[in-house]
C-alpha positions as CSV (number, residue, x, y, z in Angstrom):
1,X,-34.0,-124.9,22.4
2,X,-31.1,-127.2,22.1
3,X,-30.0,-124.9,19.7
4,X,-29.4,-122.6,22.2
5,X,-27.9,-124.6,24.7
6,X,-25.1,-125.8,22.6
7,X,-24.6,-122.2,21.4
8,X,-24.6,-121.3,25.2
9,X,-22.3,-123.7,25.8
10,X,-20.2,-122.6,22.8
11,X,-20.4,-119.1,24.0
12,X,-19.4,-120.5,27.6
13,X,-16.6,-122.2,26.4
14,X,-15.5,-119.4,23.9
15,X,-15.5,-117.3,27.1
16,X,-13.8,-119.4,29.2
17,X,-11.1,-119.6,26.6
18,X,-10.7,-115.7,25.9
19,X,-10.7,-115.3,30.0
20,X,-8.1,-117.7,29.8
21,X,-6.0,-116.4,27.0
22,X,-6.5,-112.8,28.9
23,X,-5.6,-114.2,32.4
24,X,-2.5,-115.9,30.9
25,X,-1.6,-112.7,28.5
26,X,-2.0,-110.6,31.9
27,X,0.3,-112.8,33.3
28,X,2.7,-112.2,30.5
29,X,2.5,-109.2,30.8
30,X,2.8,-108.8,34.7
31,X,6.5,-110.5,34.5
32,X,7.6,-108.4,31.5
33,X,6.4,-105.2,33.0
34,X,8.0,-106.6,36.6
35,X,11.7,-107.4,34.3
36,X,11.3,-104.2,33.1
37,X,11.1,-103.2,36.3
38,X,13.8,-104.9,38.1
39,X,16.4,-103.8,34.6
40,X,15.1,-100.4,35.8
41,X,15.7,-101.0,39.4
42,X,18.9,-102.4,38.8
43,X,20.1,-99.6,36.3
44,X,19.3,-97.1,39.3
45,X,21.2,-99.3,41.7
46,X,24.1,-99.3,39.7
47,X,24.4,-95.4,39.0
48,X,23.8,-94.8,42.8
49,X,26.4,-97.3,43.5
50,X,29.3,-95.5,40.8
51,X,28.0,-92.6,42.1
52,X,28.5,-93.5,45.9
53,X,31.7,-95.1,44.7
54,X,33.4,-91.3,43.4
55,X,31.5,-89.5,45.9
56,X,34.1,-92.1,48.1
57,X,37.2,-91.9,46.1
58,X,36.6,-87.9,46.2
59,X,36.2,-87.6,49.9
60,X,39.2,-90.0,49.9
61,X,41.3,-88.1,48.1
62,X,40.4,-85.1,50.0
63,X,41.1,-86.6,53.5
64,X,44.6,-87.0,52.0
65,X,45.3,-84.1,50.6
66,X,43.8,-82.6,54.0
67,X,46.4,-84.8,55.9
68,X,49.4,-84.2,53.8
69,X,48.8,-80.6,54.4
70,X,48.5,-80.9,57.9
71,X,51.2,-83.0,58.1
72,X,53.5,-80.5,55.9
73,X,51.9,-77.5,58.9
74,X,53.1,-79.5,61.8
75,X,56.1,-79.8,60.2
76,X,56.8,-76.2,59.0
77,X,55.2,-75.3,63.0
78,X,58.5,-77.7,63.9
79,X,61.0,-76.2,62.0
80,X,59.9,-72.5,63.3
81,X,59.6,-73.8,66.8
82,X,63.4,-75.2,66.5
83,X,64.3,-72.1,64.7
84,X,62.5,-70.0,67.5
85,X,64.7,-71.6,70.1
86,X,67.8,-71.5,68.5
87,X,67.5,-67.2,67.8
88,X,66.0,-67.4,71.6
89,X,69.5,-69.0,72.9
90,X,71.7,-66.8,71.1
91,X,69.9,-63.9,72.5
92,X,70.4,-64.8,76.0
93,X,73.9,-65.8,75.0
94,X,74.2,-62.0,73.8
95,X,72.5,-60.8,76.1
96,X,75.4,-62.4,78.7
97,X,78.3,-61.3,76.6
98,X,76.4,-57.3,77.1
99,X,77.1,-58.2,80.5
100,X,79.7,-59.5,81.0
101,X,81.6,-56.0,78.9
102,X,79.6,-53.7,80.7
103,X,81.4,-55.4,84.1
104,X,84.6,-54.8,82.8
105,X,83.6,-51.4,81.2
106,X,82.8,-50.9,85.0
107,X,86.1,-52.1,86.3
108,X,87.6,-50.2,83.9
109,X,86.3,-46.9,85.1
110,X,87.8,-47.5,88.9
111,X,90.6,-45.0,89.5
112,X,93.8,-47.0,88.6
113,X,97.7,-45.6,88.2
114,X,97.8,-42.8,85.4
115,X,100.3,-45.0,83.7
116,X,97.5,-47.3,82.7
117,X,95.0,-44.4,81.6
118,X,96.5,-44.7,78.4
119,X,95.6,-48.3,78.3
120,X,92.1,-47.9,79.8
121,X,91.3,-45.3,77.4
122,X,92.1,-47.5,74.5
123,X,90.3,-50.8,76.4
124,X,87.4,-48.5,76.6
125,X,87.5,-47.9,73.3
126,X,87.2,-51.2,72.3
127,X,85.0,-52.3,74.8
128,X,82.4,-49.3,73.7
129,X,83.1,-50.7,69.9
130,X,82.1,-54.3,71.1
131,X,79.3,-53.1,73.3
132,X,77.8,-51.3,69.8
133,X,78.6,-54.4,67.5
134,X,77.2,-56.6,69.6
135,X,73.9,-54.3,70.4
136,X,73.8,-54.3,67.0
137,X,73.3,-57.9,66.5
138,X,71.1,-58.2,69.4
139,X,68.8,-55.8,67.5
140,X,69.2,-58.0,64.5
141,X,68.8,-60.8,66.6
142,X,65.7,-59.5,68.1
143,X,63.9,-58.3,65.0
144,X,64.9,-62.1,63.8
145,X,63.6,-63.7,66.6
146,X,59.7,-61.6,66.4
147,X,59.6,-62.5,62.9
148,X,59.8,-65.7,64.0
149,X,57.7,-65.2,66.3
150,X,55.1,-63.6,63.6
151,X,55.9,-66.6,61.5
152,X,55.2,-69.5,64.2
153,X,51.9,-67.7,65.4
154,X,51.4,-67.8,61.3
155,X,51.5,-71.7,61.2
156,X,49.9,-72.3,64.7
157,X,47.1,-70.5,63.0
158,X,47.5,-72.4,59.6
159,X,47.9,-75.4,61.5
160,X,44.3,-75.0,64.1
161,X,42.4,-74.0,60.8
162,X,43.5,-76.8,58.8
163,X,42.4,-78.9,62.1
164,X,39.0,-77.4,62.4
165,X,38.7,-78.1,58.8
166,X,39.9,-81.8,59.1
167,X,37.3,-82.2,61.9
168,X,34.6,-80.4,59.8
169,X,35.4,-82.7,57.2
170,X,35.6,-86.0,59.6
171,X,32.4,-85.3,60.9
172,X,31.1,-84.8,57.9
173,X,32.1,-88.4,56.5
């Protein structure tokens, strides 16, 4: 029987040692599969992070394209606006001078001394030739000033879209 007991206690200890050489290969294991791991992990972390970085530098370079655009808008809307009030002011400044030789187109039509008929006659003349040179450019002056008009109402309209876009795109970042 004490055969047995040493071969039990053999046994034991040949146990004890394979649970220990498997405990301590599990642990080996456990920290290679956890660096594995954490390589992974960190691989992921960096590809979201490049990732994050473009998806940043895109947006970026978005917002200013988006802002050079607008910025070009307001400007062009400036120009039109200036250009607007410039054909505006030398309508009313026609519009004055049409006036002012319809007055005297007026005055000359009063009765005066037959002498001066001749003289009216030819003043009239003149004065109807102005009148139709300078109705002429009012109606030049005119279709200028709705084209600009059309063209300002163009950009105010270029310009609110590219603002509801820059706020879609704001809100969005």
């Amino acid at each position: 029987m004490k055969g047995t007991k040493k071969n039990d206690q053999e046994n034991r200890t040949s146990k004890d040692n394979h649970a220990f050489d498997f405990e301590a290969w599990k642990e080996t294991e456990l920290e290679r599969i956890k660096k594995i791991h954490a390589d992974e992990n960190q691989v992921i972390l960096e590809k979201i992070d490049k990732e994050w970085k473009t998806s940043l530098s895109q947006a970026n370079k978005s917002w200013n394209s988006h802002e050079d655009r607008l910025l070009k808008d307001l400007i062009s809307a400036g120009k039109l606006a200036d250009e607007f009030n410039s054909e505006s002011q030398k309508n009313r400044q026609l519009k004055d001078e049409i006036t002012q030789l319809e007055k005297e187109l007026a005055n000359l039509r009063k009765p005066r001394e037959d002498t001066e008929r001749e003289e009216r006659i030819s003043r009239i003349s003149s004065l109807r030739y102005e009148i139709n040179q300078l109705d002429g450019k009012l109606r030049e002056i005119e279709e200028d000033l709705q084209n600009t008009t059309r063209e300002k109402n163009k950009y105010k309209k270029l310009c609110q879209q590219a603002f509801e876009t820059l706020k879609q795109k704001v809100a969005k970042i």
